[in-house]
PDB file as gemmi writes it, atoms N, CA and C in Angstrom:
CRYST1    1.000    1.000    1.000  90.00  90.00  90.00 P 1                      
ATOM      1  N   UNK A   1     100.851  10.432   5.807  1.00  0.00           N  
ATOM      2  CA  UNK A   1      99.997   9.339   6.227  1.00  0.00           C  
ATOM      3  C   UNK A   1      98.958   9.867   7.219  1.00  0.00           C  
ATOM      4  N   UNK A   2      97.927   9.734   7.035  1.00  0.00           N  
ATOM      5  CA  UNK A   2      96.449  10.143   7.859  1.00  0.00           C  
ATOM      6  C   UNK A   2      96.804   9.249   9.310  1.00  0.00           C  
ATOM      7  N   UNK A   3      97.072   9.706  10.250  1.00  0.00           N  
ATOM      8  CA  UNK A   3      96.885   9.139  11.798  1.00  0.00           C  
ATOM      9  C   UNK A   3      95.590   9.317  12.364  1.00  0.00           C  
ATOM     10  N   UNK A   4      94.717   9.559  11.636  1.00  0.00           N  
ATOM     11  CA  UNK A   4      92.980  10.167  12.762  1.00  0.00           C  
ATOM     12  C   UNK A   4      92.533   8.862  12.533  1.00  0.00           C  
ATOM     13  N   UNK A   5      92.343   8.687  13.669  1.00  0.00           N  
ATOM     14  CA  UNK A   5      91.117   7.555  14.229  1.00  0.00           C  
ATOM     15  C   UNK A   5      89.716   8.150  13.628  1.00  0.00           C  
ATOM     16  N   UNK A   6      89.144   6.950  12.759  1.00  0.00           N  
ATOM     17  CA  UNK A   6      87.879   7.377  12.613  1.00  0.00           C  
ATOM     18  C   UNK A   6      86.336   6.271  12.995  1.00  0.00           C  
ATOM     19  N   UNK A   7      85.943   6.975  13.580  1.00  0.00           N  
ATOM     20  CA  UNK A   7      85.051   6.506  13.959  1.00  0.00           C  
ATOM     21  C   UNK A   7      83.318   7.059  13.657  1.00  0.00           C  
ATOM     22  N   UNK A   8      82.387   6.126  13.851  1.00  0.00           N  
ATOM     23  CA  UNK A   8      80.918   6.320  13.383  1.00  0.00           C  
ATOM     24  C   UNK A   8      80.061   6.650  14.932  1.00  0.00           C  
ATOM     25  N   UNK A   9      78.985   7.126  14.451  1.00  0.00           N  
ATOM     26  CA  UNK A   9      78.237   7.476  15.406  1.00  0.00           C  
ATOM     27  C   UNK A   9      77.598   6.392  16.711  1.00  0.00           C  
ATOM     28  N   UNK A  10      77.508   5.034  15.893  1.00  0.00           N  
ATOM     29  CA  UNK A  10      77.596   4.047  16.376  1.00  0.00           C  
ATOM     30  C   UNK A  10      78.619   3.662  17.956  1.00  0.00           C  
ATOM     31  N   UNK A  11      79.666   3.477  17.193  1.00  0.00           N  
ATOM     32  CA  UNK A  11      80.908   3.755  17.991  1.00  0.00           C  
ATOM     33  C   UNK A  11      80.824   5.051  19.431  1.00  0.00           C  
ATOM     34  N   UNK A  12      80.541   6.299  18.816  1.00  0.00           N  
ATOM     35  CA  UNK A  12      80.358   7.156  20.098  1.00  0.00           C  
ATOM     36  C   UNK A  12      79.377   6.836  21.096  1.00  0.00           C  
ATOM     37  N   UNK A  13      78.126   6.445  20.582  1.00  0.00           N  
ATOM     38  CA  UNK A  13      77.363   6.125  21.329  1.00  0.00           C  
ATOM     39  C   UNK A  13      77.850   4.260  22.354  1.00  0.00           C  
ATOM     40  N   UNK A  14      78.234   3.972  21.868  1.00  0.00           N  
ATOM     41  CA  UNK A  14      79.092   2.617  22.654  1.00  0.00           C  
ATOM     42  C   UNK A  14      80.102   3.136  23.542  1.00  0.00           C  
ATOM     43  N   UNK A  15      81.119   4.474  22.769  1.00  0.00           N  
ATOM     44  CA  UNK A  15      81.900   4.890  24.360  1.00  0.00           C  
ATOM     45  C   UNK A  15      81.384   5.450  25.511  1.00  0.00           C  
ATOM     46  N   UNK A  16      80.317   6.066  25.096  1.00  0.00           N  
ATOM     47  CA  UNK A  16      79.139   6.656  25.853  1.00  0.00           C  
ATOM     48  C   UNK A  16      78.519   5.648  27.059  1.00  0.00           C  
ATOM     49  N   UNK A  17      78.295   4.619  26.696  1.00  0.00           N  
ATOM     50  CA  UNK A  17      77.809   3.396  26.994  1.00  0.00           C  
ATOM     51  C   UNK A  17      76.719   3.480  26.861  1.00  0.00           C  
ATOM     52  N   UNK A  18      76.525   3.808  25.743  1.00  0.00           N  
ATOM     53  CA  UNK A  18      74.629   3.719  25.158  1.00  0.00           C  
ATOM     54  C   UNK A  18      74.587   2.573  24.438  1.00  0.00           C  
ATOM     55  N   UNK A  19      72.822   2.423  24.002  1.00  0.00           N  
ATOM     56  CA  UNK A  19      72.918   1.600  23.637  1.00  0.00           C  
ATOM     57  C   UNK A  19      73.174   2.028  21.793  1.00  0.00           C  
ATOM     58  N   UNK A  20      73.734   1.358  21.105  1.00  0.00           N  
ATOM     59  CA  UNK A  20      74.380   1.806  20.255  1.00  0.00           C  
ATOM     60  C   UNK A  20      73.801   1.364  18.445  1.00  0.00           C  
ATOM     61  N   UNK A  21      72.801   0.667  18.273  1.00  0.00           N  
ATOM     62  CA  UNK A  21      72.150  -0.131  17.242  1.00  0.00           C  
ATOM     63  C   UNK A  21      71.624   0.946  16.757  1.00  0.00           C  
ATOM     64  N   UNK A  22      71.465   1.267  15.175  1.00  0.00           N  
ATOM     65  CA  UNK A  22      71.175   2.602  14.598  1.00  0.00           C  
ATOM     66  C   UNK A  22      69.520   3.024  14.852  1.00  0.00           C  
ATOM     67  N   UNK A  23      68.701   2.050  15.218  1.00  0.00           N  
ATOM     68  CA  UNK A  23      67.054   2.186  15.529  1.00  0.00           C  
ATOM     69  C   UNK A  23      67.471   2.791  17.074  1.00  0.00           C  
ATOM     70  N   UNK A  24      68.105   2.234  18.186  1.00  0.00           N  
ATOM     71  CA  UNK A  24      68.377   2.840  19.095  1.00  0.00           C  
ATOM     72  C   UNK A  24      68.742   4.727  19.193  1.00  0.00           C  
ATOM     73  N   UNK A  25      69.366   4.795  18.517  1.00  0.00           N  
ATOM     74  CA  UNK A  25      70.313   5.801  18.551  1.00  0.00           C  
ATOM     75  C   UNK A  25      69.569   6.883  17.886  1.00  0.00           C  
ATOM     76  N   UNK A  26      68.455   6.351  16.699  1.00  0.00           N  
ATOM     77  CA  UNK A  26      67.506   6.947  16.195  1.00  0.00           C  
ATOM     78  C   UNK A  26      65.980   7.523  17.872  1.00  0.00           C  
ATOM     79  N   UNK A  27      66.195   6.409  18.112  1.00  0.00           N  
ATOM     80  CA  UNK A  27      65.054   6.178  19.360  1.00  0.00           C  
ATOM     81  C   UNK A  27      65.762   7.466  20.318  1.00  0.00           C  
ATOM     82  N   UNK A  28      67.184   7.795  20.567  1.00  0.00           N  
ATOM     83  CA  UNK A  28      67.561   8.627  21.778  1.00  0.00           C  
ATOM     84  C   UNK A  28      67.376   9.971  21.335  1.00  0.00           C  
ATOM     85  N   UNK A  29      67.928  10.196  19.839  1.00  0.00           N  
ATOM     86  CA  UNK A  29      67.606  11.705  19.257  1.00  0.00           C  
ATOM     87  C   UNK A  29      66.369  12.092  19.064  1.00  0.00           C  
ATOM     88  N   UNK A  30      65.928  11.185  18.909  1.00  0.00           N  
ATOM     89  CA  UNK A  30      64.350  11.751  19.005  1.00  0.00           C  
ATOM     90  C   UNK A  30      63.651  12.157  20.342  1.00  0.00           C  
ATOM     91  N   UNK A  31      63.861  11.198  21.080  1.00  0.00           N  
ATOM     92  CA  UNK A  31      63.876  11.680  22.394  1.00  0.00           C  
ATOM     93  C   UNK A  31      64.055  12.746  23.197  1.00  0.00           C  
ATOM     94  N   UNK A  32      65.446  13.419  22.780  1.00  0.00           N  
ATOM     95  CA  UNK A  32      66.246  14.397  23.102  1.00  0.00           C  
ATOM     96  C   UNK A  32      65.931  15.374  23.010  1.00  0.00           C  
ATOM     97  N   UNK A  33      65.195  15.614  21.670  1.00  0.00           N  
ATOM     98  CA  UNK A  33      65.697  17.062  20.634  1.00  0.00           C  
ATOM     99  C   UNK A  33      64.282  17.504  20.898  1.00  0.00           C  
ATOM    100  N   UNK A  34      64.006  18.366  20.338  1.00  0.00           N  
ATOM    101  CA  UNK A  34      65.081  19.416  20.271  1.00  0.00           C  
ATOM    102  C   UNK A  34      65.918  20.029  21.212  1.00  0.00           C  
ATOM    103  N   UNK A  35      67.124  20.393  21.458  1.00  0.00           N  
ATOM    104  CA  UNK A  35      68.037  20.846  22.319  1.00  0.00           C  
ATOM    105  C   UNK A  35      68.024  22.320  21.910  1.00  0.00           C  
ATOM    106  N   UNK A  36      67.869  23.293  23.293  1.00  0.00           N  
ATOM    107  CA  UNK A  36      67.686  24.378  22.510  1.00  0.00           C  
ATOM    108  C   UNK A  36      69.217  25.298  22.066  1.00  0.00           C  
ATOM    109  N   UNK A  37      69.262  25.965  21.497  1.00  0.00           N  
ATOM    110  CA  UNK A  37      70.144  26.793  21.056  1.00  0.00           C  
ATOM    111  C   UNK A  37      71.741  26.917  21.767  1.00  0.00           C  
ATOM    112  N   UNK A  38      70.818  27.945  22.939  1.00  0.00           N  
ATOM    113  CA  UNK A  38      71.611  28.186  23.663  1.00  0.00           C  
ATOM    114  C   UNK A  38      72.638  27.060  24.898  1.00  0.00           C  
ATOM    115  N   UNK A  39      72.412  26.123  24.897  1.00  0.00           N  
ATOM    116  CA  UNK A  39      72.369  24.995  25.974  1.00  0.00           C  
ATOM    117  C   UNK A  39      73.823  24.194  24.738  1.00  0.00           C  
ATOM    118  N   UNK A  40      74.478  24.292  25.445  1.00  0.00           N  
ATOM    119  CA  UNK A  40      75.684  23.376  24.859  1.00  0.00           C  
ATOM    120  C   UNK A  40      75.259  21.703  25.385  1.00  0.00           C  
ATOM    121  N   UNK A  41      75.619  21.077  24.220  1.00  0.00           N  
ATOM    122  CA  UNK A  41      75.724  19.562  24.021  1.00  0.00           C  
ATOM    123  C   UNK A  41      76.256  18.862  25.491  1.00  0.00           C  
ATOM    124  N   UNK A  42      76.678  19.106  26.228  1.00  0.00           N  
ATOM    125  CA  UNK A  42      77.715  18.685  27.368  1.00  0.00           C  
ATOM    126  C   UNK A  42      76.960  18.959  28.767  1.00  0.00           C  
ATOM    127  N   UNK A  43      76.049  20.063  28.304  1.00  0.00           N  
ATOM    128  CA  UNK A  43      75.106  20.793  29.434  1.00  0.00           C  
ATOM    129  C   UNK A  43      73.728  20.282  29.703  1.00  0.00           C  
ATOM    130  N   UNK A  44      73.002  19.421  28.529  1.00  0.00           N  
ATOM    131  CA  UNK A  44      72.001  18.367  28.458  1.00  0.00           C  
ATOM    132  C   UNK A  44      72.175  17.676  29.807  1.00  0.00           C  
ATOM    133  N   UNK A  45      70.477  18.035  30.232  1.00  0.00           N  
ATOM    134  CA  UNK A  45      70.255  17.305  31.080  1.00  0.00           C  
ATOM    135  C   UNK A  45      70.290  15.665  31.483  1.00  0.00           C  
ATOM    136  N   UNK A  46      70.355  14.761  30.089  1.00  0.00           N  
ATOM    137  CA  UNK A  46      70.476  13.789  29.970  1.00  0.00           C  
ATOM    138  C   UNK A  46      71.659  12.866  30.206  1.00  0.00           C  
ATOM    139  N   UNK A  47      72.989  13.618  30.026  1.00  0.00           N  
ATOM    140  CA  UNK A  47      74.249  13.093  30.445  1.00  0.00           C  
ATOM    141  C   UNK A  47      74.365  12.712  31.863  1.00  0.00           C  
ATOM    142  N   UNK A  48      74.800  11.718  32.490  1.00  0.00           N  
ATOM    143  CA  UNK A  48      75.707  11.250  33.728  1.00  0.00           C  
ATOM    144  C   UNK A  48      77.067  12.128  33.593  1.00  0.00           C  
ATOM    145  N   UNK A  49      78.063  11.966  34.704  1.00  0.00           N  
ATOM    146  CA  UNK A  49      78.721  12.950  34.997  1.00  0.00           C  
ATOM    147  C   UNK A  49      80.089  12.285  34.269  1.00  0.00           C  
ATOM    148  N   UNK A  50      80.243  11.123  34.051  1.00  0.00           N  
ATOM    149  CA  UNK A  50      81.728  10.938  32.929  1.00  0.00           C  
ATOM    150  C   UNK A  50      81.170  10.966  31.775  1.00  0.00           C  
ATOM    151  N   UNK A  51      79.660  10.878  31.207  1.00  0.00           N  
ATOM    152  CA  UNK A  51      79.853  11.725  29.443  1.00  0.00           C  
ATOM    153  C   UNK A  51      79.984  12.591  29.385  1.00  0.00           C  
ATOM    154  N   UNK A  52      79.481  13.588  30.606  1.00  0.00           N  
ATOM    155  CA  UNK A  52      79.781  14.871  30.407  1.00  0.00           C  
ATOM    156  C   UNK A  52      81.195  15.155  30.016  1.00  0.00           C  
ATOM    157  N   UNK A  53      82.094  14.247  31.130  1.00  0.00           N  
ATOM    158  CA  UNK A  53      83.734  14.406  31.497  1.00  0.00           C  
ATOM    159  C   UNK A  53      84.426  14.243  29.522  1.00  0.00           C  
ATOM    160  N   UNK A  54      83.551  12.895  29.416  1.00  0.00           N  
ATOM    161  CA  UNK A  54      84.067  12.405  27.995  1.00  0.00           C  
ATOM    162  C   UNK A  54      83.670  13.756  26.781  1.00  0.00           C  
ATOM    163  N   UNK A  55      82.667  14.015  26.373  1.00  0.00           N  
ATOM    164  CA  UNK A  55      82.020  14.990  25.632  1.00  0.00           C  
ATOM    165  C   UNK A  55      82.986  16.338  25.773  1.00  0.00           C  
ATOM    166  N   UNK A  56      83.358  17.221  27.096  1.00  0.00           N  
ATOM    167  CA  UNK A  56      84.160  18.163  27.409  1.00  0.00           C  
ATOM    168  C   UNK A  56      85.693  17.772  26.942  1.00  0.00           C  
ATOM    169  N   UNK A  57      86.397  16.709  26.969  1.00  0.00           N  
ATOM    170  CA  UNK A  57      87.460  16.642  27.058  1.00  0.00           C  
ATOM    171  C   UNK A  57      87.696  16.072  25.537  1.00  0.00           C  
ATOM    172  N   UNK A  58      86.744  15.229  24.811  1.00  0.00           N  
ATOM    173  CA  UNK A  58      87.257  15.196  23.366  1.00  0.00           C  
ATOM    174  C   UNK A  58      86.811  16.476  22.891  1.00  0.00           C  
ATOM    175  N   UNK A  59      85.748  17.373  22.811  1.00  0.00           N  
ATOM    176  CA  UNK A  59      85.736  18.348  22.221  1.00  0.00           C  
ATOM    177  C   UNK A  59      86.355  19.025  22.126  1.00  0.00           C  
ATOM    178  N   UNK A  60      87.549  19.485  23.651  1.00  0.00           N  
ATOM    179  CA  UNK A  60      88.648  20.271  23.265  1.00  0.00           C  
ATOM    180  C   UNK A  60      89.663  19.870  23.605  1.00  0.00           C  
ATOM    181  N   UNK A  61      90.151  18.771  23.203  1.00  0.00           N  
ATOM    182  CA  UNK A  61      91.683  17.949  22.861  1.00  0.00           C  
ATOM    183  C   UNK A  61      92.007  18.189  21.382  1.00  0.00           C  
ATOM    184  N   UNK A  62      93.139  18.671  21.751  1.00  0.00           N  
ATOM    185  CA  UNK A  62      93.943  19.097  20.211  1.00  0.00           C  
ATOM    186  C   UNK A  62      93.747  17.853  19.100  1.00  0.00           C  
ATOM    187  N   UNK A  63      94.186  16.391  19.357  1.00  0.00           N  
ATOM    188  CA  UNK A  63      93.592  15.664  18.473  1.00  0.00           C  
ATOM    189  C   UNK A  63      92.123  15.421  17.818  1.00  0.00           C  
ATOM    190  N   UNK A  64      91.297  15.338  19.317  1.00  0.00           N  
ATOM    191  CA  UNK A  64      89.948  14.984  18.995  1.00  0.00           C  
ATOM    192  C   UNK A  64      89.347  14.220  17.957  1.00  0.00           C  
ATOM    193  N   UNK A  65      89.403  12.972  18.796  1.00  0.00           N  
ATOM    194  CA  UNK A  65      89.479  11.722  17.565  1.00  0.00           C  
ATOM    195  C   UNK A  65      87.772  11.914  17.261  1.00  0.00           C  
ATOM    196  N   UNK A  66      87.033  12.165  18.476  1.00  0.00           N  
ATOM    197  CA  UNK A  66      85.607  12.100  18.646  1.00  0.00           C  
ATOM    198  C   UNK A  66      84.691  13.141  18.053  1.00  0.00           C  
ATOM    199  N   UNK A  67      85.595  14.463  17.778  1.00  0.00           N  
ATOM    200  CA  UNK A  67      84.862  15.483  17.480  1.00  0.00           C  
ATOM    201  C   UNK A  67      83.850  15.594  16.273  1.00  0.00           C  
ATOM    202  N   UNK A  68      84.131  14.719  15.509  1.00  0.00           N  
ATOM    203  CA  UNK A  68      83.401  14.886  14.034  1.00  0.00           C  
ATOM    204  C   UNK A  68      81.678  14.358  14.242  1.00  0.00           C  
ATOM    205  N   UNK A  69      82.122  12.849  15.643  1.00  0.00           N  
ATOM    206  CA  UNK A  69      81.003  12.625  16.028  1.00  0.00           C  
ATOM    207  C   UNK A  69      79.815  13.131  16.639  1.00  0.00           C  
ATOM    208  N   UNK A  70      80.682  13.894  17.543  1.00  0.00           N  
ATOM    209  CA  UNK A  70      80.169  14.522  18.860  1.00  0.00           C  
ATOM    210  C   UNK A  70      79.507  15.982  17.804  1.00  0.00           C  
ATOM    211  N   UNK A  71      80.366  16.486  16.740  1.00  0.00           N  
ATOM    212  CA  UNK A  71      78.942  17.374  16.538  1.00  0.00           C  
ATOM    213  C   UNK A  71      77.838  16.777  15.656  1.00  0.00           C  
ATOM    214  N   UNK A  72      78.082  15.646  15.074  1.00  0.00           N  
ATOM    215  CA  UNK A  72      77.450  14.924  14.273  1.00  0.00           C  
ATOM    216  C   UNK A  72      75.457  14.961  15.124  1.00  0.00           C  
ATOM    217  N   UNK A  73      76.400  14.719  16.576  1.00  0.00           N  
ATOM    218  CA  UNK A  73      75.150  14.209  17.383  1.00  0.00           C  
ATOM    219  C   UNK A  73      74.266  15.426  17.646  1.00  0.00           C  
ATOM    220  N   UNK A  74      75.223  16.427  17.860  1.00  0.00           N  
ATOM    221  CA  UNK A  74      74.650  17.810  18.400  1.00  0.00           C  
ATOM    222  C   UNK A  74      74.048  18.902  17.360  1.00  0.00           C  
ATOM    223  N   UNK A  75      74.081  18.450  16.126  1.00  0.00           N  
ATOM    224  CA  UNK A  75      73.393  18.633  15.363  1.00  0.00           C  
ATOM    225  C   UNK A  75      72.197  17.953  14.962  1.00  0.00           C  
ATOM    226  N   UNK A  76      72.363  16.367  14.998  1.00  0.00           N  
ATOM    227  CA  UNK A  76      71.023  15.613  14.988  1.00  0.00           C  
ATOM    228  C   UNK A  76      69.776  16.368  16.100  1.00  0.00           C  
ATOM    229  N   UNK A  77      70.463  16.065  17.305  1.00  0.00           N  
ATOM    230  CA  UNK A  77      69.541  17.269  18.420  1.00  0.00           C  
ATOM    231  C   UNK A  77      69.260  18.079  18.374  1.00  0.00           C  
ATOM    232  N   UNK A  78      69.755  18.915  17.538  1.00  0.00           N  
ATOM    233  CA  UNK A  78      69.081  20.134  17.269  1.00  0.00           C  
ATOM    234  C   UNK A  78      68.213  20.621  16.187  1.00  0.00           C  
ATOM    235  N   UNK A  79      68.001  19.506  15.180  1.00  0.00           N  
ATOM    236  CA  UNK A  79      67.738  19.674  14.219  1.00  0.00           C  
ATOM    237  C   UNK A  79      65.952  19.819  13.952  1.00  0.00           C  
ATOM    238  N   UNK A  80      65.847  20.526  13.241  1.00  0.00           N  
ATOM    239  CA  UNK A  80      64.061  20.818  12.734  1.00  0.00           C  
ATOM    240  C   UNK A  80      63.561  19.597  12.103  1.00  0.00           C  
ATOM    241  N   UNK A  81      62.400  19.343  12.481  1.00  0.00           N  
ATOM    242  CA  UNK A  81      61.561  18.119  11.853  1.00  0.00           C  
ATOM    243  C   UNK A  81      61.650  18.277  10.841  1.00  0.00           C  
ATOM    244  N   UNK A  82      61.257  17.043  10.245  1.00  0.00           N  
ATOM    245  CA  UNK A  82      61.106  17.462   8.369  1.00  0.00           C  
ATOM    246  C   UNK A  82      60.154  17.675   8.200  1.00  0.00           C  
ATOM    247  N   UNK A  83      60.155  18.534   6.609  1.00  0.00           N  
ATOM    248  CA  UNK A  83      58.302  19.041   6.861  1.00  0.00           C  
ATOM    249  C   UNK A  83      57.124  18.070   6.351  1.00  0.00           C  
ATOM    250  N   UNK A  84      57.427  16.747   6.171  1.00  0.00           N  
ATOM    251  CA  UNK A  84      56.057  16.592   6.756  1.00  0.00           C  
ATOM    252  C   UNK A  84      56.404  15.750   7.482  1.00  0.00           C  
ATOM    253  N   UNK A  85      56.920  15.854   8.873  1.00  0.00           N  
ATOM    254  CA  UNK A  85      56.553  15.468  10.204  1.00  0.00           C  
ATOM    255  C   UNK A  85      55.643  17.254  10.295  1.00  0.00           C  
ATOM    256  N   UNK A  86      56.211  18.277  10.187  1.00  0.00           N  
ATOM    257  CA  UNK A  86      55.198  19.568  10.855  1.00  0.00           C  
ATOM    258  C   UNK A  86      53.466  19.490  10.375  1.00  0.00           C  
ATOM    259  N   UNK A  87      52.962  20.072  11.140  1.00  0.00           N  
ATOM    260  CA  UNK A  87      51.265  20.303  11.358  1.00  0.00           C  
ATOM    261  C   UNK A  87      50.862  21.103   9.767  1.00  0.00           C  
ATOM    262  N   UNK A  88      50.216  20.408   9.513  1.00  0.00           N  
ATOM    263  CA  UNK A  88      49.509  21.360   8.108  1.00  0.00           C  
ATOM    264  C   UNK A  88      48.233  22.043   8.786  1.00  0.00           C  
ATOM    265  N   UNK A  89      48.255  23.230   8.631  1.00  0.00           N  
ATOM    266  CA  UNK A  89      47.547  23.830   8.735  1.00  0.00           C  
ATOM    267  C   UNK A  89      46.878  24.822   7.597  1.00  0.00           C  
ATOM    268  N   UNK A  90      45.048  24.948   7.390  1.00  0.00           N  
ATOM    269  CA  UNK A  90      44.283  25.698   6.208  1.00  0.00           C  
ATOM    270  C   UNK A  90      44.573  26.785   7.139  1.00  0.00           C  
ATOM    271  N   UNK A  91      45.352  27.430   6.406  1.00  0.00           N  
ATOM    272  CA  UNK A  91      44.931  28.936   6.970  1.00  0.00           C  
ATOM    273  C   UNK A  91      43.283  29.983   6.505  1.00  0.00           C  
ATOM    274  N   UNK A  92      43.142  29.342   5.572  1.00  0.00           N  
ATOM    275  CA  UNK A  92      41.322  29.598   5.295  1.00  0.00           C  
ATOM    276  C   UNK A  92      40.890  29.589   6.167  1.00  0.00           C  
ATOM    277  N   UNK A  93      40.568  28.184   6.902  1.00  0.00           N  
ATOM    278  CA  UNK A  93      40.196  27.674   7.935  1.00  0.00           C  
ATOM    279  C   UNK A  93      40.788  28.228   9.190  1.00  0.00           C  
ATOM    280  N   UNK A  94      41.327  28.527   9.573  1.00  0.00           N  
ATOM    281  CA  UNK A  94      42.362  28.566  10.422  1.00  0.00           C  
ATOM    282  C   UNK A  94      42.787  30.290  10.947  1.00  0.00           C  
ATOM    283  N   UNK A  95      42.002  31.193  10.279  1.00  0.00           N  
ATOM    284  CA  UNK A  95      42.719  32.168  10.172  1.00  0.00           C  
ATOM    285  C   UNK A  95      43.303  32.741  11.208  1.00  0.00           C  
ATOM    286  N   UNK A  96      43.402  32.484  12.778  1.00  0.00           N  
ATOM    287  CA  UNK A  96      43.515  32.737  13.695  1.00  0.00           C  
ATOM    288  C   UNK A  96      45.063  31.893  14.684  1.00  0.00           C  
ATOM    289  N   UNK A  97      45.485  30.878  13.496  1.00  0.00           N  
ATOM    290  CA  UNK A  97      46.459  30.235  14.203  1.00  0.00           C  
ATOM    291  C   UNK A  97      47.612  30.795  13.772  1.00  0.00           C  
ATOM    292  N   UNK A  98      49.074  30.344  14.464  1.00  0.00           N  
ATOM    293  CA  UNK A  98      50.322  31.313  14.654  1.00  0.00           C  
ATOM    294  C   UNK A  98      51.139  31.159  13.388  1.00  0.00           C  
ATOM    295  N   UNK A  99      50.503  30.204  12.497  1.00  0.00           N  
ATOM    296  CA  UNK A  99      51.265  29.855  11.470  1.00  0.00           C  
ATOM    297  C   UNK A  99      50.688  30.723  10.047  1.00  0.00           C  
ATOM    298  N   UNK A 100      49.331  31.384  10.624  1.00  0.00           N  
ATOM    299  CA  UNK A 100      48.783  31.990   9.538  1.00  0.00           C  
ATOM    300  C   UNK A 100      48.912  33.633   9.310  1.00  0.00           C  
ATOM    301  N   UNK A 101      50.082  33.901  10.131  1.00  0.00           N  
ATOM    302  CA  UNK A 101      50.013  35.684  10.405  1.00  0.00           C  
ATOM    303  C   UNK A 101      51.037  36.101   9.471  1.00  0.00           C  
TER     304      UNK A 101                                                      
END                                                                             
């Protein structure tokens, strides 16, 4: 019998005490991100000091009911625009910009 609590991104962001409505939650990752590489999810400047507590302690609890979420999120943050949100650039035109070398 499966005992894991499962929960949606929705949900994390409510234990969080964010605000939690999927346009919201859309509105914070965007906000956020990109998060760079090196900078762990927990280390974001954006956390208060019990998400941090919360974020550290489900990530490494042997159950970790939260974990599926929590990288769910830390991947949204990190993630590359889609390409066409990126800049089109003529490199004809252009021959001098960083995208044309």
């Amino acid at each position: 019998m499966d005992t894991t609590t499962h929960h949606d991104l929705s949900a994390l962001f409510s234990q969080l005490g964010l605000p939690d409505s999927p346009a919201e939650i859309q509105q914070f990752i965007q906000r956020h991100r990109p998060l760079p590489q090196s900078l762990n999810l927990s280390e974001a400047p954006f956390w208060n000091a019990s998400q941090v507590a919360f974020l550290r302690e489900q990530w490494h609890a042997d159950d970790g009911d939260w974990v599926v979420q929590i990288d769910q999120l830390n991947a949204a943050l990190r993630e590359h625009p889609a390409t066409s949100d990126l800049e089109q650039v003529d490199c004809a035109a252009t021959p001098g910009h960083p995208s044309c070398s």
